[in-house]
Steps between C-alpha positions, in 0.01 A plus 500: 500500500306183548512165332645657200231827502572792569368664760140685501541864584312695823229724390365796622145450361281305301503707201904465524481119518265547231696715284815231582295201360364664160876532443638223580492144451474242777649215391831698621366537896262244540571097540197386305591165575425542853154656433190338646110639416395731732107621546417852646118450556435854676673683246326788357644707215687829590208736437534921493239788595475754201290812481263476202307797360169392313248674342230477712220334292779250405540409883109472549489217226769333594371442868159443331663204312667381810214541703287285248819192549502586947820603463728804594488753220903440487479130426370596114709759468775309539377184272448792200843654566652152501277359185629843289885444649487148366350610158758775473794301542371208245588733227 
């Protein structure tokens, strides 16, 4: 314990810490008081390789599209998965 908190437990991975901190509130382990801003300018988000099956005429417009903006045939697959994700979870 420290300053009044109680002490932040060791974890064993990232999804663990993760897991710890949907759960819990850290008023109770962290001296917000103390805080200061802190900028990460080289951080990129945590991405993940999947396999994707797609029907193959689907695939050949999609890097048709993405060939027409110079860019990878991912980058608009991602911006349509993302638009649809935001409209789902509007409702």
């Amino acid at each position: 314990m420290k300053n009044g908190k109680t002490a932040i437990p060791e974890f064993r991975s990232e999804a663990e810490e993760q897991e710890f901190w949907s759960t819990h509130d850290s008023t109770g382990y962290v001296n917000w008081d103390k805080a200061s801003v802190t900028l990460f300018p080289n951080l990129k988000p945590t991405m993940k390789t999947i396999s994707l099956r797609l029907p193959e005429p689907m695939l050949n417009h999609l890097k048709v599209l993405a060939n027409e903006r110079d860019v990878p045939y991912q980058s608009p697959l991602k911006m349509f998965l993302k638009e649809r994700l935001d409209q789902e979870f509007k409702k």
